[in-house]
C-alpha positions in Angstrom: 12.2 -30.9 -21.3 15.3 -29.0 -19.5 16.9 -30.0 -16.4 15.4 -27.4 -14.5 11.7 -28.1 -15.7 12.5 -31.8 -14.8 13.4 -30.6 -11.3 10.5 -28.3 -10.6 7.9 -31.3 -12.0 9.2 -33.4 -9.1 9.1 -30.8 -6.6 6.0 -29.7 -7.8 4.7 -33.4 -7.3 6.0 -33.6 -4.1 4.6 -30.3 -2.6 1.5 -31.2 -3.9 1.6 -35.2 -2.6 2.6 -34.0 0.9 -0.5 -31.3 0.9 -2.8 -34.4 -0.1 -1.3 -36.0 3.0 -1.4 -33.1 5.4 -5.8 -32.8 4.1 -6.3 -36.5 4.5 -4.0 -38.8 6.3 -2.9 -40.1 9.5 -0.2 -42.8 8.3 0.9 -44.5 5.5 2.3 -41.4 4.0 4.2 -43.2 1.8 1.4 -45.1 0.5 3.8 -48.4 0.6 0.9 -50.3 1.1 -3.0 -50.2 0.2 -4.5 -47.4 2.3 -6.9 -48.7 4.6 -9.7 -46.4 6.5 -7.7 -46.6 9.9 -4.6 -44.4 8.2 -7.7 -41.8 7.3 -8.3 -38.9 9.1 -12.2 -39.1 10.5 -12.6 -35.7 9.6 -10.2 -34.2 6.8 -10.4 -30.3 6.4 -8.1 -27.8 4.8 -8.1 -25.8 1.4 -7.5 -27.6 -1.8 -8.7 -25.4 -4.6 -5.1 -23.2 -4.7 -3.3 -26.3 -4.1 -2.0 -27.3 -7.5 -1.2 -23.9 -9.2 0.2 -22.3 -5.7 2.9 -25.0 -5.5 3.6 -25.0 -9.0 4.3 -20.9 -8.9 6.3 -21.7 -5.8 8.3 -24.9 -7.0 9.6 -22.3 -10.4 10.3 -19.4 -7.8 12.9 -21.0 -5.7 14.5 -23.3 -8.3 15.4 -20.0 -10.9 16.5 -17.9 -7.2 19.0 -21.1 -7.4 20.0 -20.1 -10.4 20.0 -16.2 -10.4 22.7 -14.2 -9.3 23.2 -14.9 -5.8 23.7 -10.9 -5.4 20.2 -10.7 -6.3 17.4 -12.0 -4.1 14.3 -13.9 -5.4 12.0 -13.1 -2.6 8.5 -15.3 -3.0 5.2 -14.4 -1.3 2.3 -16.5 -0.9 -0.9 -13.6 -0.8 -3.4 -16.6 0.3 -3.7 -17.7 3.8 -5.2 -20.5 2.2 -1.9 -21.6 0.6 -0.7 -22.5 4.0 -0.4 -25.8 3.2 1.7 -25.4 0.2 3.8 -23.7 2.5 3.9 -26.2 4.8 4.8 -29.0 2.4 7.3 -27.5 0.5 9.4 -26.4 3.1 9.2 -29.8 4.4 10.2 -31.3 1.8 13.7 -29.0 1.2 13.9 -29.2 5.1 13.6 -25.8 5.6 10.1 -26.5 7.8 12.6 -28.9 10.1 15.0 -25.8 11.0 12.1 -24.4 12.4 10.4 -27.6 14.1 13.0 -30.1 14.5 10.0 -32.8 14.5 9.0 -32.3 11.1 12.4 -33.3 9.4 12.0 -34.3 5.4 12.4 -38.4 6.0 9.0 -40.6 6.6 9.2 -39.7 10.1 8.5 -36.1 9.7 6.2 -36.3 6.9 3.9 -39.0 9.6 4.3 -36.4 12.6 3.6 -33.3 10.0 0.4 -35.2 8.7 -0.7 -35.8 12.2 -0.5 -32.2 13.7 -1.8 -30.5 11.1 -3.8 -28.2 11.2 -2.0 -27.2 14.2 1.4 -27.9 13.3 2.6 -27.0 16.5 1.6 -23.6 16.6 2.7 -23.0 13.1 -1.1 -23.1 12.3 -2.6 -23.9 8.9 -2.2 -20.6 7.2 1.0 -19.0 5.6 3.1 -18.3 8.3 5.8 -15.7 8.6 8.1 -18.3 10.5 8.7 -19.8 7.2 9.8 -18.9 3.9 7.8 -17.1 1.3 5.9 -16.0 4.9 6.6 -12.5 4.6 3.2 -11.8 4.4 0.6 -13.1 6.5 -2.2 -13.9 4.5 -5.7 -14.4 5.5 -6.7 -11.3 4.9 -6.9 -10.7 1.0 -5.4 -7.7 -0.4 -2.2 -6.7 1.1 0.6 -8.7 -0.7 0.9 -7.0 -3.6 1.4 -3.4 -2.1 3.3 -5.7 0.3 5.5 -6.7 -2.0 5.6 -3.3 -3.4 7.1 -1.4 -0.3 9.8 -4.3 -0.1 11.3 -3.9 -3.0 11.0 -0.4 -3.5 15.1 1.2 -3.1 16.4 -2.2 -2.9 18.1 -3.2 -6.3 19.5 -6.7 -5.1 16.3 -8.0 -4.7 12.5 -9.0 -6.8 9.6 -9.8 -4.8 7.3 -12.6 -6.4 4.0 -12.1 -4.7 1.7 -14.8 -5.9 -1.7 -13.7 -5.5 -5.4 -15.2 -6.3 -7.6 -14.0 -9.0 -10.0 -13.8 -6.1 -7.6 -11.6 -4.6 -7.4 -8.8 -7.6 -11.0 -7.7 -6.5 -10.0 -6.4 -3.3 -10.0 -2.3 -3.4 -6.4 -2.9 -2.1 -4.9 -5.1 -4.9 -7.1 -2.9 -7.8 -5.1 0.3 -6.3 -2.4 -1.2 -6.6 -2.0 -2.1 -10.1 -2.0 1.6 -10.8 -0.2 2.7 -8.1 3.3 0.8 -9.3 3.8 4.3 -11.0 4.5 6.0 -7.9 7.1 3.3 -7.4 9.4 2.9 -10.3 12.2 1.7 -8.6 10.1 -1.5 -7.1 11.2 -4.9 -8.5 8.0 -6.9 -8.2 6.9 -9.5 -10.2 3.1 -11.0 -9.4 2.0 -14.5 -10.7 -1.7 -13.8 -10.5 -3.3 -17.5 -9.8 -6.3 -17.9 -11.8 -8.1 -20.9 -11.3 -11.3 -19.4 -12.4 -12.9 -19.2 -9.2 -13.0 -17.5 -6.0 -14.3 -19.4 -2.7 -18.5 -19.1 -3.7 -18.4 -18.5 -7.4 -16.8 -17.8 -11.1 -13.8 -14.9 -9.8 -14.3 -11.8 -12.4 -10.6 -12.3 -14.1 -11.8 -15.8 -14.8 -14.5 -14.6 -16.6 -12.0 -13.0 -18.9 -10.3 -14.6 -22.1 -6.7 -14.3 -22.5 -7.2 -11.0 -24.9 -9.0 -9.7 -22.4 -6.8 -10.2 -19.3 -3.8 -9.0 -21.1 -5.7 -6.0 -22.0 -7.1 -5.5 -18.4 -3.6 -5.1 -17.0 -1.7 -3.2 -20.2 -4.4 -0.4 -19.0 -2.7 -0.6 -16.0 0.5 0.3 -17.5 1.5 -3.9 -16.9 2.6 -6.3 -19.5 0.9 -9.7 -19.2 1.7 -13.2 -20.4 -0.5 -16.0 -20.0 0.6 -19.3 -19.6 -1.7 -22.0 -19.5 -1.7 -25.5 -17.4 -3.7 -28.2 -18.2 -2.4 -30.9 -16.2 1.1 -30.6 -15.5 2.9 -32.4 -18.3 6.7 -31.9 -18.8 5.9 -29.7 -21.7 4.1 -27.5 -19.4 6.6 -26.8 -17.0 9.1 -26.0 -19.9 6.8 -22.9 -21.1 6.3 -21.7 -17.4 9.8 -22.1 -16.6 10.9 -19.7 -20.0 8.2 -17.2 -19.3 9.4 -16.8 -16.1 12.5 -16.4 -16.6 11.5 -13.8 -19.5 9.6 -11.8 -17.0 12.4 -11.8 -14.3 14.8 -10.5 -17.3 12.0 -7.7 -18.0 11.0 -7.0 -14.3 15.4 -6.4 -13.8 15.4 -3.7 -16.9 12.8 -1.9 -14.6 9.6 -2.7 -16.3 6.3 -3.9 -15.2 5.4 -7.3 -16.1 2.9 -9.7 -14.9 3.2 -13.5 -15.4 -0.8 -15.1 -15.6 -0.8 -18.9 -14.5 -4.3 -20.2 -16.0 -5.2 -23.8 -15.0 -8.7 -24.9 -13.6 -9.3 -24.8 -10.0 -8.3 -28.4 -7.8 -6.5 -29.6 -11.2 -5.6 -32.8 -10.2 -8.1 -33.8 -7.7 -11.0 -35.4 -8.0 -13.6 -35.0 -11.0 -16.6 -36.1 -10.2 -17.9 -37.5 -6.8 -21.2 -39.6 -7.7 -23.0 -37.5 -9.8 -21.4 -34.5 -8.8 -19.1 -32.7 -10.8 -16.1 -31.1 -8.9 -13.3 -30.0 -11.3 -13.7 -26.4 -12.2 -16.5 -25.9 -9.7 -15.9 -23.9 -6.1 -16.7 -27.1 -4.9 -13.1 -27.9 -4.7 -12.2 -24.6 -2.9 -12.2 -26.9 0.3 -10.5 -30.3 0.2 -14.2 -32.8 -1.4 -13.5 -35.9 0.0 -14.7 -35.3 3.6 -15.3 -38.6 4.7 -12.9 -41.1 3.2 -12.5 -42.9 6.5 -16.4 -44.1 6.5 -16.8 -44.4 2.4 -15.0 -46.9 0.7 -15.5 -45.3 -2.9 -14.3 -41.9 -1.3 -11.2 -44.0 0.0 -10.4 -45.3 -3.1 -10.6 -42.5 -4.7 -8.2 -40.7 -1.8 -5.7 -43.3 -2.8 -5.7 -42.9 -6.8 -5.2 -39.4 -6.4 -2.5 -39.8 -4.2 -0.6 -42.2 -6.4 -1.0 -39.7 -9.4 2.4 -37.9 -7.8 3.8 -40.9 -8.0 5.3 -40.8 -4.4 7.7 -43.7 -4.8 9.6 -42.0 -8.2 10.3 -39.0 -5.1 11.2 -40.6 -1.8 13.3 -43.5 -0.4 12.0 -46.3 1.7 12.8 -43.9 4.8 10.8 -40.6 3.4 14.0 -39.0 1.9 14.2 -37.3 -1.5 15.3 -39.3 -4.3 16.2 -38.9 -8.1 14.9 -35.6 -9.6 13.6 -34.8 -6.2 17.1 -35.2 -4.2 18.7 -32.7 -7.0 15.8 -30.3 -7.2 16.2 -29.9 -3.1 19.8 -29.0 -3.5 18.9 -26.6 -6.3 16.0 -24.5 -4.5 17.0 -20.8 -3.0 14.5 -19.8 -0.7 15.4 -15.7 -0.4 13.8 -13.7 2.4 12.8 -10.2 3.0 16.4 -10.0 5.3 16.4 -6.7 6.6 19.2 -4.3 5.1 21.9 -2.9 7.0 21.2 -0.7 9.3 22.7 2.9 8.5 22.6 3.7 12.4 20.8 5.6 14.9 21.9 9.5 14.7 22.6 10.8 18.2 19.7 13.3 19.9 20.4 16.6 20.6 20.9 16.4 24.4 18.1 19.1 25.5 14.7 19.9 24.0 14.0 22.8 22.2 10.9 24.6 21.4 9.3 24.1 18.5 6.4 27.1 17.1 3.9 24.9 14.9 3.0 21.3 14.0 4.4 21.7 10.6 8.1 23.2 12.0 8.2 20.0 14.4 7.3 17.5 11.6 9.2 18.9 9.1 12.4 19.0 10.7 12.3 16.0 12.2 11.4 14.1 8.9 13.9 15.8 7.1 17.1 14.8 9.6 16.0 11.3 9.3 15.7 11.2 5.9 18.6 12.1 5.4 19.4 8.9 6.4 18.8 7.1 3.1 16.3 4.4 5.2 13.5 6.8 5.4 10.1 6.8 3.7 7.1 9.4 3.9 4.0 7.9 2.6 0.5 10.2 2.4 -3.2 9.4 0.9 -2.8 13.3 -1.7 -2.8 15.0 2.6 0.6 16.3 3.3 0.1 20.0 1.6 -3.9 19.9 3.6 -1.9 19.0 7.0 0.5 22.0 6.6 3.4 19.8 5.7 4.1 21.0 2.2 8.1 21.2 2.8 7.8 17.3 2.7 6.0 17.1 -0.8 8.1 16.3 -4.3 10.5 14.8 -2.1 12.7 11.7 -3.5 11.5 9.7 -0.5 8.2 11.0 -0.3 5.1 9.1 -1.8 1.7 10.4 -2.0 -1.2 8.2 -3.1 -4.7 8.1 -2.5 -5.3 4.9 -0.8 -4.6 4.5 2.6 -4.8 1.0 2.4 -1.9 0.4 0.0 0.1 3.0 1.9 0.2 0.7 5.0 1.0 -2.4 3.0 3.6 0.0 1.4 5.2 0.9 4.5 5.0 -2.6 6.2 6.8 -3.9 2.9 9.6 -1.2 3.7 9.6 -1.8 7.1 9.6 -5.3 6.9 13.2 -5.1 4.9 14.7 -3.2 7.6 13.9 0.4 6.9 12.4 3.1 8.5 9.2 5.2 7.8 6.4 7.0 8.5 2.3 7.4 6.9 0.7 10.6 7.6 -3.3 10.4 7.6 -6.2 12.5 8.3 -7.0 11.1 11.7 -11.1 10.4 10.8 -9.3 7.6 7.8 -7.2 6.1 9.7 -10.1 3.6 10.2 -9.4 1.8 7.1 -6.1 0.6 8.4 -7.8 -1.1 10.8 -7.7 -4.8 9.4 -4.1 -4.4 7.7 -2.8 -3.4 11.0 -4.1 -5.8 13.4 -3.1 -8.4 10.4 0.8 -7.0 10.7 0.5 -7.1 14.6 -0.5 -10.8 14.6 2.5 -11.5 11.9 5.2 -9.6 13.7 3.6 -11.4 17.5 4.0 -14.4 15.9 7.6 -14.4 14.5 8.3 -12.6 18.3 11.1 -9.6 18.6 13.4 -9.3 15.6 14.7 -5.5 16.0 12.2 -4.2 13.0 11.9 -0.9 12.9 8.2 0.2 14.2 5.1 1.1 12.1 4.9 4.8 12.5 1.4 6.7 12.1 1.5 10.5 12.5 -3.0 11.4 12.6 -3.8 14.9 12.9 -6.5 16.9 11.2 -8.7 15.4 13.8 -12.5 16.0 14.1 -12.0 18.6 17.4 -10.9 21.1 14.5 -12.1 19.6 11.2 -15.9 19.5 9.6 -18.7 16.7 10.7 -17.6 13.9 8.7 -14.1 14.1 9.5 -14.1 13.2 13.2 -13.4 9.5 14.3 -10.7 8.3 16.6 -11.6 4.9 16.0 -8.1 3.4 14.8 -6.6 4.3 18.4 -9.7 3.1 20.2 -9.3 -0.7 18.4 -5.5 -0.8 19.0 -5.7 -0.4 22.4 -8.6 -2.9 22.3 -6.4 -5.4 21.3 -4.2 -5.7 24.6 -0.9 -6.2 22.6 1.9 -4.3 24.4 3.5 -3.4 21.1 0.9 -1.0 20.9 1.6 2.8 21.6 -0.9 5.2 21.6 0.9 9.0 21.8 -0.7 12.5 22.5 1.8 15.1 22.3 0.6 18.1 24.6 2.4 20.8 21.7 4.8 20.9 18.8 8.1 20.3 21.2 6.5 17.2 22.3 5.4 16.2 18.7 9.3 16.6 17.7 10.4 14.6 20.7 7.7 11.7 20.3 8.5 11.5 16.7 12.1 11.3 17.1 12.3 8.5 19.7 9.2 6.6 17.3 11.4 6.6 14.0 14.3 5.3 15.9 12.2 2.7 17.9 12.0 -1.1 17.1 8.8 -3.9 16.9 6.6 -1.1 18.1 3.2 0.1 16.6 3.2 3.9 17.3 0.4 6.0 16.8 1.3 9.8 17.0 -1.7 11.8 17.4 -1.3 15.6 17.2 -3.3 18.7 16.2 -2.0 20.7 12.7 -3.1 23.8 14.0 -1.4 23.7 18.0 1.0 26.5 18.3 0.4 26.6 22.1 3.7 26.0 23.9 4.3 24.3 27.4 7.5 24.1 29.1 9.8 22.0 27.8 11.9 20.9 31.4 9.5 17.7 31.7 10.0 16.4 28.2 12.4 13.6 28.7 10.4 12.6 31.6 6.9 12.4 29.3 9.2 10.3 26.5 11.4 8.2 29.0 8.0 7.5 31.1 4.9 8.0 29.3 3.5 11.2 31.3 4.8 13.6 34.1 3.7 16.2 36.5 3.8 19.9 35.5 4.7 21.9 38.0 3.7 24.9 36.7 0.0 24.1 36.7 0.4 22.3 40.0 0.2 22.6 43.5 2.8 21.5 46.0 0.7 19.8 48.2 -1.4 16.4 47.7 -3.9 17.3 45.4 -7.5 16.9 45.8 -8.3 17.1 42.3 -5.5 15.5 39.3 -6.1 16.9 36.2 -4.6 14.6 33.7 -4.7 15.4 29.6 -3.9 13.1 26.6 -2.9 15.3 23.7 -2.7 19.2 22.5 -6.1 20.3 23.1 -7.0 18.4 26.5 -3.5 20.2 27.7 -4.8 23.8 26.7 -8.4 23.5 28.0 -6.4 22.0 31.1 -4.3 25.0 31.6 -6.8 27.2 30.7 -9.3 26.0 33.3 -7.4 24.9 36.4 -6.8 28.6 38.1 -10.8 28.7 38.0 -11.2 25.4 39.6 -9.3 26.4 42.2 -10.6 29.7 42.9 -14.4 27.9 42.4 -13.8 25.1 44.6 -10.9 26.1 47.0 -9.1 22.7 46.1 -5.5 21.7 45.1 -4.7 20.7 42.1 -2.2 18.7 40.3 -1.8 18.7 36.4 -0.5 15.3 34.9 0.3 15.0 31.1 0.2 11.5 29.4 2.5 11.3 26.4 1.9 7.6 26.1 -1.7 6.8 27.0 -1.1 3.1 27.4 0.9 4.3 31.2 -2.9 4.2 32.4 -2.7 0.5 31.7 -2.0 -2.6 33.8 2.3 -3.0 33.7 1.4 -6.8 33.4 0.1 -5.8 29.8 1.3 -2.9 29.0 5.7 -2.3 29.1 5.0 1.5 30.3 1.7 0.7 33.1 1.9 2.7 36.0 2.3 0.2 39.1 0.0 0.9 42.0 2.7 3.1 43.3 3.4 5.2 40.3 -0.3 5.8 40.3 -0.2 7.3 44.2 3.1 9.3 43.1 1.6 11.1 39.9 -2.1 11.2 40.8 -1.8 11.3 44.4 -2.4 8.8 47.0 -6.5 10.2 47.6 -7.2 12.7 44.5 -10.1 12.4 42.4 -9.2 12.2 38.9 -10.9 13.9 35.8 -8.7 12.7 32.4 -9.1 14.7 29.6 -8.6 13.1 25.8 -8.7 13.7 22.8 -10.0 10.2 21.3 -12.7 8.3 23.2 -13.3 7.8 27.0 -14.3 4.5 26.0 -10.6 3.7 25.3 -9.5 5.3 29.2 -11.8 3.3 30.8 -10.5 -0.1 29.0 -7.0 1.0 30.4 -8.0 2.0 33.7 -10.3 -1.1 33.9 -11.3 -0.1 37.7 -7.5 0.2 39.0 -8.6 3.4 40.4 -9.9 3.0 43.7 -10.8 6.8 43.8 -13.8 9.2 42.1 -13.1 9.3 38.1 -14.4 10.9 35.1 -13.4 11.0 31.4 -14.0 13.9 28.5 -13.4 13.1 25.4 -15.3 13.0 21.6 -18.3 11.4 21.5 -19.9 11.4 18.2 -21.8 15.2 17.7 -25.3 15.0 17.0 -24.4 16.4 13.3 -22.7 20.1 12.2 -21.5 22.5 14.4 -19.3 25.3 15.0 -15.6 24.2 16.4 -16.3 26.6 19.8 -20.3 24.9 20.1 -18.8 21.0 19.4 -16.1 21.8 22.2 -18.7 22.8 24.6 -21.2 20.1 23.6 -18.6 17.5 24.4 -17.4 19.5 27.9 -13.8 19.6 26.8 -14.1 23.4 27.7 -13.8 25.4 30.8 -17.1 25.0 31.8 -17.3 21.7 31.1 -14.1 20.7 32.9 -15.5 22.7 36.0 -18.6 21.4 35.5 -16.8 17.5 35.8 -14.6 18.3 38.7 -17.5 19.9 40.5 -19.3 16.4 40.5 -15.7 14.8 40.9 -15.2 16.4 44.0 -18.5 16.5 45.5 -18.1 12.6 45.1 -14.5 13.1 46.4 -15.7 14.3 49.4 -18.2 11.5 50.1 -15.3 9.2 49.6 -12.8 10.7 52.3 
């Protein structure tokens, strides 16, 4: 056996001895003496099953990053939440989980106050976390860290991400597109370990169904080499053959080819057998940790402690908890390389006034192509950007077009994650699919806190105001703001200038989750002297729609067509109803949200100054009224009323689904009628 495969068997052992610990104990974690019940945790929970083959695909990772080139970066990823605490352990025991919480330093100590808090871990939680190495993906939710991994590396030749992911995990639509869609990436140095222990959390996964001809075969179709490596038990002879094959693969994933390293062993290897009559090994059974009441049964106790012993705890630590022997030289060996965000090729000053802009696709274009030129820029589009008018941005070298939303995202979170800039363009009634990948990103970037990462940019136009029936759902903006974060930006450009201007400031912005929506088809054009109010603020008064006096009616509109209908209607209103009337665009919808939430709320006095200090207010939008009335949440002490799209009853004519939904003329006169009727009642 090498050096280096003696070194990765005892931090193997020790990852996996400190995750027994972390499932089961309470003290004692150094088993120097018999384990009694007391040192038992009365109810031990957490995940076993990916236990043994997720810290053995970690424990190789960071000991060959020790040896690489440090100009090249070894970058692992853990694609299971459930690995969490693999995570846990083996950054205690190389002390990197002690940087982070001082508490849990790698000595007896730690490993006693680490046992105890887990599965809280003092906020750190049970699942990967992105406060920790191999964290750069927050996993939970199955499916994103390959494409992850993917956008990360892509355009970054000092680096190979090692996502490890389960063979659970390949069934995800998300993980099967991505396979293929490596092709559109070339230039991406990733290297997946695909864990398959045979079975997913309920039953037999589909890869391990598959013999070794036919899992290499399965991926070659996929344009991947595969080599399987098998582990039956973890002998010294075992890690030697994992330890070459990796290091074959990294040599093959560096000449720019597509590789895929298989690590076969049977699911809780190393655990328990049997319990009673039941088997366990190789069953889902041992998906969750099986001995769930050690505390109260002595034969589950005893069992507890003969598993434990297996690792051989005392060959690893000193009397005090410290590494020792192979251990002590395989801590000082380990590189643990993270997704460190490039250097920044700097912000590009603004032109210093606004300009007019004739169409959608001029305002896009123009601004994607001046940061692009950049070299930190990415396009990414689901087969759309020629449908959405934007075909000056297709064959472009940092353009990529692939039909799947879903990896898109993880493709531009990867990128963004690194450092770099980006944007996806969507069809607006898609952008649904994101949903679960985005609020998964939000909770990893809320958790790690403010870092200066550029924003996830999402342009959605072909909307349902001007599409056909079963492309019309402003969902994704309706569940973002649902969420209360105050990253969150929801933006409605009133015309092309504004779409220019919002997507400028966006691309340049940091730890942000902008949403840009805007019609393909606007070529309307407002005045441009309130711009740098609507991006600075979130929404201004236009004069030229407005009168000078208090108004008794404020119109306000949230995106292209609300602002047309708006202008188009307000001379009637006034001549209809004799009233005054102000005209209030939002740029930034979350301004009609509490400023304790939300960084760009309108205080109770910004509310008097734009809407007036007693108008009624009728907002117009182009996404659901549902999501205005979950920002205003009553803060209006004053007559309101919201138009925006509500599902049609099926088919219709763009002019007839416009009407049916009031955001018209006559439906925005027939609002402010009732509006200030009630108005009146009011005053």
């Amino acid at each position: 056996m090498t050096e280096t495969a003696v070194l990765a068997d005892a931090l193997w052992r020790a990852t996996v001895y400190a995750s027994v610990c972390q499932l089961h104990l309470r003290d004692n974690v150094l088993l120097a003496e018999p384990l009694v019940a007391e040192q038992v945790k009365e109810r031990p929970s957490g995940h076993w099953g990916t236990v043994p083959g997720t810290a053995w695909a970690l424990s190789h990772i960071v000991l060959a990053a020790g040896r690489l080139d440090r100009r090249v970066d070894m970058v692992p990823l853990l694609g299971a939440g459930h690995a969490g605490v693999v995570q846990l352990s083996a950054t205690w025991v190389t002390g990197e989980l002690g940087k982070v919480r001082s508490r849990f330093g790698p000595d007896a100590d730690g490993l006693r106050r680490l046992v105890q808090a887990f599965p809280d871990v003092d906020g750190l939680g049970s699942e990967v976390s992105p406060a920790l190495p191999a964290g750069g993906f927050l996993g939970g939710r199955l499916g994103g860290c390959l494409p992850f991994a993917q956008g990360a590396a892509l355009d970054a030749p000092d680096r190979v991400v090692v996502p490890i992911i389960g063979d659970g995990e390949c069934e995800t639509p998300t993980t099967a597109a991505s396979w293929l869609g490596q092709r559109a990436l070339p230039d991406a140095a990733v290297l997946p370990i695909v864990h398959v222990n045979g079975f997913r959390m309920g039953q037999q996964s589909l890869l391990g169904a598959m013999n070794d001809e036919e899992l290499c075969a399965y991926f070659g179709g996929l344009g991947w080499v595969a080599q399987v490596v098998h582990v039956v038990t973890g002998t010294p002879h075992e890690h030697s053959i994992f330890q070459t094959a990796l290091w074959n693969a990294l040599d093959y994933t560096l000449m720019g080819r597509r590789m895929v390293l298989i690590l076969r062993c049977v699911k809780g290897w190393g655990g328990p057998a049997s319990l009673g009559d039941r088997a366990l090994l190789g069953t889902p059974d041992l998906h969750k940790t099986p001995l769930v009441s050690p505390r109260a049964d002595p034969d589950q106790l005893t069992r507890l402690e003969h598993w434990l012993a297996s690792y051989r705890p005392a060959d690893l630590f000193g009397p005090d908890g410290r590494p020792r022997g192979a251990l002590a030289e395989a801590v000082t060996a380990v590189r643990w390389c993270s997704l460190a965000p490039v250097k920044s090729l700097g912000a590009e000053e603004r032109a210093s006034a606004y300009r007019r802009v004739r169409t959608f696709a001029e305002a896009v274009t123009d601004v994607v192509k001046q940061h692009a030129t950049r070299g930190d820029f990415r396009v990414l589009s689901p087969d759309e950007l020629s449908s959405n008018r934007l075909p000056d941005l297709v064959g472009e070298c940092w353009t990529h077009e692939l039909l799947a939303e879903e990896v898109l995202l993880e493709w531009l979170a990867g990128w963004t994650a690194s450092g770099r800039r980006g944007v996806m363009v969507s069809y607006e009634a898609f952008a649904p699919l994101l949903t679960s990948g985005l609020v998964s990103h939000i909770k990893q970037r809320r958790m790690v806190g403010a870092r200066g990462l550029p924003s996830l940019n999402l342009l959605l136009t072909s909307y349902g105001w001007n599409n056909v029936h079963s492309h019309g759902d402003p969902s994704l903006a309706t569940t973002l703001l649902g969420l209360c974060v105050p990253a969150v930006h929801v933006l409605t450009p009133a015309d092309p200038a504004r779409t220019a201007a919002v997507l400028d400031e966006a691309f340049d912005s940091v730890d942000r989750v902008n949403l840009v929506v805007a019609g393909k088809y606007t070529r309307t054009a407002h005045p441009v002297e309130t711009i740098k109010e609507e991006c600075e603020r979130g929404l201004a008064i236009w004069p030229h729609l407005s009168d000078d006096e208090e108004p008794d009616l404020t119109v306000v509109t949230a995106g292209d067509i609300p602002a047309a209908v708006a202008a188009d209607a307000v001379d009637y209103l006034r001549e209809r109803h004799g009233c005054r009337i102000r005209v209030v665009t939002l740029l930034d919808l979350t301004v009609l949200g509490s400023a304790q939430l939300w960084p760009r709320g309108l205080s109770a006095q910004e509310i008097d100054h734009y809407f007036g200090a007693r108008a009624a207010v009728l907002v117009l939008t182009l996404g659901h009224p549902a999501a205005v009335w979950s920002l205003l949440a009553g803060r209006l002490n004053r007559a309101v009323d919201v138009i925006g799209w509500q599902e049609p009853p099926g088919p219709m004519p763009q002019r007839l689904l416009a009407h049916t939904l009031g955001m018209d003329r006559a439906g925005v006169e027939r609002a402010a009628g009732l509006l200030l009727a009630t108005h009146e009642v009011v005053r």
